[in-house]
N, C-alpha and C positions, 0 to 999 in steps of 0.2 A: 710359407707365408709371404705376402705380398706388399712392397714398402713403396711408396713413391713419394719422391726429394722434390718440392718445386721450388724453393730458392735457395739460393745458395748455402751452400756447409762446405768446409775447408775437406781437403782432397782427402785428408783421413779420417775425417767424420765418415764420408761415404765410402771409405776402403774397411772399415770394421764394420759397417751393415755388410756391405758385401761378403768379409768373411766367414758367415754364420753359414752353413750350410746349408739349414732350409729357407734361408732366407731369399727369396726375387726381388733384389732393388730395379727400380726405375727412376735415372736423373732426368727429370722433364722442366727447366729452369723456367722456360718461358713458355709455355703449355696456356692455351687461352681458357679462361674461366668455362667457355660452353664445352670444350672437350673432356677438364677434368668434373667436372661434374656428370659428364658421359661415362668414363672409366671407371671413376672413383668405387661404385659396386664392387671391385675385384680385387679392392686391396685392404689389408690387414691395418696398414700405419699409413700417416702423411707427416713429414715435414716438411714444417713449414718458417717462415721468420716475419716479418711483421704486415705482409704485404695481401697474400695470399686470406683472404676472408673466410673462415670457417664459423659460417653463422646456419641459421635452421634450411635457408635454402640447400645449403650443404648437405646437412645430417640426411635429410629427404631423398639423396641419392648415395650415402657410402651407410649405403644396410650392413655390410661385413666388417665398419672401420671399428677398432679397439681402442687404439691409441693416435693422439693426435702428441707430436712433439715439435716444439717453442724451440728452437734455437734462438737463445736468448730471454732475455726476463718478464718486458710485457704480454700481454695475453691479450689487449684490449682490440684485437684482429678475432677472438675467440669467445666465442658464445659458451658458456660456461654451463648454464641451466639446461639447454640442448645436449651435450656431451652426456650431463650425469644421469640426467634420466633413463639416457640408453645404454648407459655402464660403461661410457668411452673416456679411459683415462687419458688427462690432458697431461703433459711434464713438462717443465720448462728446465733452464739451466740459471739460475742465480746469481750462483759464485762464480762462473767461467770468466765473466769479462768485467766485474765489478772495479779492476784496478784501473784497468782501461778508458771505464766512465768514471770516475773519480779522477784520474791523470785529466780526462781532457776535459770536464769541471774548471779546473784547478787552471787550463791552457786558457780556454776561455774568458776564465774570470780575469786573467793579469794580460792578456790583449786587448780584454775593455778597459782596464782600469788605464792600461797607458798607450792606447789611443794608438794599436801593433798597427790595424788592418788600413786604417785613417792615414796615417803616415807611410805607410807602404804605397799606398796609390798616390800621395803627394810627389814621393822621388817616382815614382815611376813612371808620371807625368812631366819628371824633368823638374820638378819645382823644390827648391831648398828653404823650407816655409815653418817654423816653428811655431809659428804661432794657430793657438786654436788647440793644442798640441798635448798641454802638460796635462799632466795625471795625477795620480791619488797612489799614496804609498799603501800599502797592508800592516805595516809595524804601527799596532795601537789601535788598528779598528777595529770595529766589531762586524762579524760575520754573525748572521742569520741565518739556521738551516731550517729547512721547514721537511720532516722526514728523513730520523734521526735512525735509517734503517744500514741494508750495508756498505751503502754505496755513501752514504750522508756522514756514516763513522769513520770511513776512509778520507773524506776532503775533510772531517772534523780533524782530523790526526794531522793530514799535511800539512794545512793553513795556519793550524796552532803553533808551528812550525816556521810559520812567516810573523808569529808574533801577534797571530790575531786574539783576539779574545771572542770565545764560541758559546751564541746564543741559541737554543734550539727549541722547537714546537713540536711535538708527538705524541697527541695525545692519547696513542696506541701503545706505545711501548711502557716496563717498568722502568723506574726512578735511579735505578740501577746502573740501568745504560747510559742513562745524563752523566752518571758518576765516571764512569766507564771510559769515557769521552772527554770529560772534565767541561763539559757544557754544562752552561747558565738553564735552566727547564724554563720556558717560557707558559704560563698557562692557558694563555690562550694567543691566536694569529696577530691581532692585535697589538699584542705585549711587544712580540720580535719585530713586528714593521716598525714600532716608534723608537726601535733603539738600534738598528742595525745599518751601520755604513752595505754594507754587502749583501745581498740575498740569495740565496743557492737553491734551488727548491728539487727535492728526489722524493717523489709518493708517486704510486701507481695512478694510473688515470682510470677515477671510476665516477660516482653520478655527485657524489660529495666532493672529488677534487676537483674537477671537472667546472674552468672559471674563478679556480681558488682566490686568483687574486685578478681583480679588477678597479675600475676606475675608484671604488670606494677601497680599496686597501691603498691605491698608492695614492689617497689625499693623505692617510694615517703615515706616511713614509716620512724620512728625513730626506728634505730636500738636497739632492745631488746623489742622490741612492744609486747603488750600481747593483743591476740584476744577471741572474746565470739562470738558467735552463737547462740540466740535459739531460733530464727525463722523460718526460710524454709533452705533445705536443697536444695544447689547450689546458694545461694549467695556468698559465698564464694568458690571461684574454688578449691578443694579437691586437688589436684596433686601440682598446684601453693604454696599452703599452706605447704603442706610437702616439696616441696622443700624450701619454705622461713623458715623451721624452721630449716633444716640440714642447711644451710647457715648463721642461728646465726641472720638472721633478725627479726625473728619472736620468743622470749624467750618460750614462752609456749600459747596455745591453750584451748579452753572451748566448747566443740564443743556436742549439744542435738539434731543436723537433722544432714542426711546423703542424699547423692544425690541418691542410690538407696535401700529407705527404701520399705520393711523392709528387705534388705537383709544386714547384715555386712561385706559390700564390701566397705574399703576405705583406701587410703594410708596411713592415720592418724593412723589407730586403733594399729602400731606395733612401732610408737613413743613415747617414756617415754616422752616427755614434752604437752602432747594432754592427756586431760581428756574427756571420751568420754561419754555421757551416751544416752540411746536408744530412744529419744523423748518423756522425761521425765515433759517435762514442764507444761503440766499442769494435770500431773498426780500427784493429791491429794485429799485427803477423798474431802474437801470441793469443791475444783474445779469440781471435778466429777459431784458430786451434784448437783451442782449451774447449769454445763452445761446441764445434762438430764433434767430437770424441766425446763431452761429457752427454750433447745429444743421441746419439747413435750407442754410449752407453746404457740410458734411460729407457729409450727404445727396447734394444734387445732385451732388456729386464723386463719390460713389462709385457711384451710379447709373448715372453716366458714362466708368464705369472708369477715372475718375482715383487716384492714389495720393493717399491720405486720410492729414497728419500724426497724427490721433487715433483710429487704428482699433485698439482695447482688442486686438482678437486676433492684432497684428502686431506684430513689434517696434516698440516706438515710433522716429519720427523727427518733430528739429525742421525745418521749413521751408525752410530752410539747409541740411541735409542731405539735404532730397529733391531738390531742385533740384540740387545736385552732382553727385547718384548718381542720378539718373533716366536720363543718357546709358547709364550701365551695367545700369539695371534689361531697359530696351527691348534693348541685349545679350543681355545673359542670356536673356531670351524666345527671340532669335532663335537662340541658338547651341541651346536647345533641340528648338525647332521646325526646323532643319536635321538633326539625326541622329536625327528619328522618319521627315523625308520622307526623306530617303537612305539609313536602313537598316531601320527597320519592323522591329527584333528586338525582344524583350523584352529590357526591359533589369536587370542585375543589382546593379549599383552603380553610384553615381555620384562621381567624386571632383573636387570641383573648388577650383580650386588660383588662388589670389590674388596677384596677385605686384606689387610697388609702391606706389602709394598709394591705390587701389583696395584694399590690404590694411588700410587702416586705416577704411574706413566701414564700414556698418551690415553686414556680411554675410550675416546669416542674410536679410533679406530681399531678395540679390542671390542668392542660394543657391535661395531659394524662386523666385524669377522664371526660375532654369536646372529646375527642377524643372516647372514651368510649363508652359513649353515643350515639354519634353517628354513632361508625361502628358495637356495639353488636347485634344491629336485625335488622341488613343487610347480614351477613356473616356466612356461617353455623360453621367454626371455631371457636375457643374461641379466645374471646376477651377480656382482662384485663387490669389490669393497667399495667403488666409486659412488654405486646409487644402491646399495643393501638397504640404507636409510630412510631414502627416497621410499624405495619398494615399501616398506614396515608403514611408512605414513600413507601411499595412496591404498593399502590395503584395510585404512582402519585401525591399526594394531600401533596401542598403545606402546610407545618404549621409553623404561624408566632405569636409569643408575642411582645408584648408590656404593656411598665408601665409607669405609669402619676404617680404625686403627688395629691390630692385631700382631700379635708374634710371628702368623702364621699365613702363609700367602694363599688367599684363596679366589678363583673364579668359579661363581654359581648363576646359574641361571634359572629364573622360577617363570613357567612357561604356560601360561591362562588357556586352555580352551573348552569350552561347553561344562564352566563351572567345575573345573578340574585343576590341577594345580602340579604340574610336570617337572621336578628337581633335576637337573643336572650341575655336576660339580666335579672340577678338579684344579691342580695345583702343576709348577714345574720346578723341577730338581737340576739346580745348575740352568744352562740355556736352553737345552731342546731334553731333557729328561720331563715325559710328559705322563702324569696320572688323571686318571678318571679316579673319585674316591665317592659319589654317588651318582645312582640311580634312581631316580622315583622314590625316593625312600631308605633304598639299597646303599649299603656301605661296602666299599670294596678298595682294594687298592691295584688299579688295574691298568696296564700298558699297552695302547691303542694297536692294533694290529690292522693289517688290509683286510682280514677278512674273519670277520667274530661272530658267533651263535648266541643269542640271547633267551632261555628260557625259564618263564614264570611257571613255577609250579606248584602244588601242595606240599607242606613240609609233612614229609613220612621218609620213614625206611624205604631203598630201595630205588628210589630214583636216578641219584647219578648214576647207579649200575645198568639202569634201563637204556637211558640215554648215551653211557659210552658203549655200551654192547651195539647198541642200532646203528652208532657211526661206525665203528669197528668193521660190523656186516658191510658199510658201504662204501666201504674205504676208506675213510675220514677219518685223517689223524688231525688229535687234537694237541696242539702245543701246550698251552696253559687253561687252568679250570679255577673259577673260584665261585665259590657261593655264599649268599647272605641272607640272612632271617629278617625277616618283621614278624616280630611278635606279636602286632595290632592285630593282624588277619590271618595270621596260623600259615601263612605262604611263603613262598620264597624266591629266589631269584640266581640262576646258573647263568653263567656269563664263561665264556669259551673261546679262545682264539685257536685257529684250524689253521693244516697249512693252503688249503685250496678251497673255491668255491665251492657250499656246499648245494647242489640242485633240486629243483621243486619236487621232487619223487621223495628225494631224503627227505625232504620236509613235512610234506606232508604224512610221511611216515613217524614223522617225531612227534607232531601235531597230534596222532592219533592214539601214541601213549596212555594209558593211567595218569590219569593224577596231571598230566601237563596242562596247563591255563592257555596259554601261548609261547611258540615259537618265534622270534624274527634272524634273519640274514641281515646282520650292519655290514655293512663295505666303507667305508673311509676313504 
């Protein structure tokens, strides 16, 4: 597989892609937009970091890409709607450099409050001038955070620390986290501009944050406000700002994104009270580090169709919760891929139904893994966990959860097509102990194999013996056997795991039996 780096990752982010064996890295840093849109067809992955544009002009030339990986947090470089449709997981890194932008938050804010950068070009002019000069202590004021996320609970923890008292806005997160933090819950944006010495703002830049504060939040300000930035560049309106600091509303500025990086176009940069520096935040030895290696580990996971805790276009999950719920993801797959190989209808809805403690993890991505299943070999497209979803809605097809309380952990799937109604069901023992416990009706207790015989037959004397004699003649040894009644229609259902493929001659040999309804060959 074929990976190309185009800005920068720390030497050992790209020395562990390199060590994968099948992997072809290409470091191409400074690579012109019209050539990697030329190449792009031949490669598997792109990393990338905030510069590099992966929007639909893109997608329209990397037919082969699977994964796109963030070296670092924002994604707002990354077209998100493009990706999932074509089943290309995006991952970013998080946690890598979270302390890093928090630390220099934190640098920021106590260089604007005492006037570092203003006074440095004073002496370095030769001039010994205090006046103009003095600053604003942190013991006793209030700090404003607006996105009480991980980088927001990190400057929360330090500054509390300088004595500040922490007011915050998030009207995303639970109540919990306020507690968590020992922050003031502000209910609305509002609340925090009328009471905050300090303003710190960490939310992704999307169409809602996007100008969050303007000339109409800083009339709402206390006059002599001091603001930080060092998140995305246009949370803060650039123009609005400079004007609220000639106007004496806004004492000094901390400002590490600009709204057209990387060029140094802003009204800011020619203000003594604006300490500016060039998206610095998580530019540090360790951060670096931390981010090329957890990138490059993302990568090789999801290349290898492992489940990726940080793939932006999935629900998230921690670590701890993949590992729980992985025995039920690989479920979920197979209960799909069972009622495409046994019934091969189109299907019209999907409802599936949670019952236990399996009702309380991540479900949409246990939902997507049942959806999986069922449309990957039907469709010559990819099909993923990324856009499974996606695929279920442009196809029409209904998809509906549901969660019970219960003693007993179940995943079922009840599966709509041509007025038909298709059960599949099972449960996990421990973390990867996996059972099938119905079919279509069928009760069984049954461990998924590579390669299983499915047959519906009449219930009479004499038929397992039919059907182990036929394999027997054809060499077909069968590992395990179980069979199950419905007493509704006098029929029944032989289910078989083999140690080898069994081929269309056999089949159709078994097909032609007494008494058999159908045959199918499931593969998993």
């Amino acid at each position: 597989m074929k990976i190309i780096v185009t800005e920068k990752i720390s030497d050992k982010g790209v020395a562990l892609l390199q060590a994968v064996p099948d992997f072809d890295v290409d470091v191409r840093f400074d690579i012109e937009r019209e050539e990697l849109l030329k190449i792009i067809p031949e490669y598997d992955a792109i990393v990338v970091r905030s510069v590099t544009k992966i929007n639909e002009e893109f997608y329209k030339h990397a037919t082969n890409l699977k994964v796109v990986g963030r070296a670092g947090n924002g994604v707002d470089n990354i077209e998100m709607e493009g990706a999932t449709k074509r089943g290309i997981i995006v991952v970013n890194t998080p946690e890598s450099n979270i302390v890093s932008a928090a630390e220099h938050t934190i640098g920021l804010l106590l260089s604007s409050a005492r006037n570092v950068v203003k006074a440095h070009k004073m002496i370095e002019s030769r001039v010994w001038d205090r006046t103009g000069l003095k600053g604003s202590e942190l013991l006793g004021k209030t700090l404003g955070i607006i996105g009480l996320g991980r980088i927001g609970g990190l400057v929360a923890t330090r500054l509390q620390a300088f004595g500040m008292k922490i007011v915050a806005y998030d009207p995303y997160i639970a109540d919990a986290r306020f507690r968590k933090y020992s922050a003031e819950k502000c209910e609305t944006l509002d609340e925090l501009l009328e009471q905050a010495d300090f303003i710190s703002i960490h939310t992704p830049k999307t169409e809602e944050t996007f100008d969050m504060i303007t000339a109409k939040e800083f009339a709402k300000c206390k006059r002599g406000v001091r603001v930080v930035n060092c998140a995305r560049g246009g949370l803060i309106n650039e123009n609005d700002l400079a004007a609220a600091i000639k106007e004496g509303i806004v004492a000094s500025a901390g400002i590490d994104v600009l709204v057209d990086e990387p060029k140094p176009i802003s009204p800011l940069i020619d203000l003594p009270e604006c300490v500016l520096t060039p998206h610095l935040g998580a530019d540090t030895t360790e951060a670096q580090d931390n981010v090329g290696i957890a990138i490059a580990e993302e990568v090789i996971a999801a290349l290898h169709g492992e489940m990726v805790p940080n793939a932006v276009n999935l629900p998230t999950l921690q670590p701890t919760e993949l590992k729980e719920m992985q025995g039920y993801l690989t479920l979920g797959e197979y209960l799909g891929k069972l009622y495409y190989q046994l019934e091969k209808a189109a299907v019209e809805k999907v409802e599936i139904i949670y019952t236990g403690e399996v009702a309380e993890m991540e479900t949409g991505m246990l939902t997507r893994a049942v959806l999986k299943g069922v449309f990957e070999p039907i469709l010559k497209e990819r099909v993923n966990y990324v856009n499974a979803a996606l695929t279920a809605e442009s196809r029409g097809v209904d998809v509906i959860e549901s969660k019970h309380a219960g003693k007993h952990n179940l995943l079922e799937a009840k599966i709509h097509s041509k007025g038909n109604i298709f059960t599949v069901a099972g449960t996990v023992f421990g973390e990867k102990e996996i059972r099938v416990i119905e079919i279509d009706g069928y009760q069984f207790d049954l461990t998924p194999a590579p390669f299983m015989l499915v047959a519906r037959n009449q219930d009479k004397p004499g038929m397992i013996g039919q059907i182990g004699t036929l394999l027997g003649a054809s060499k077909v040894n069968i590992a395990t056997m179980q069979v199950s009644r419905n007493l509704k229609d006098g029929n029944a259902m032989m289910f078989m795991t083999v140690d080898s493929e069994v081929g269309k001659e056999t089949l159709k040999l078994l097909q032609g039996l007494d008494g058999i309804l159908q045959v199918n060959l499931v593969k998993l």
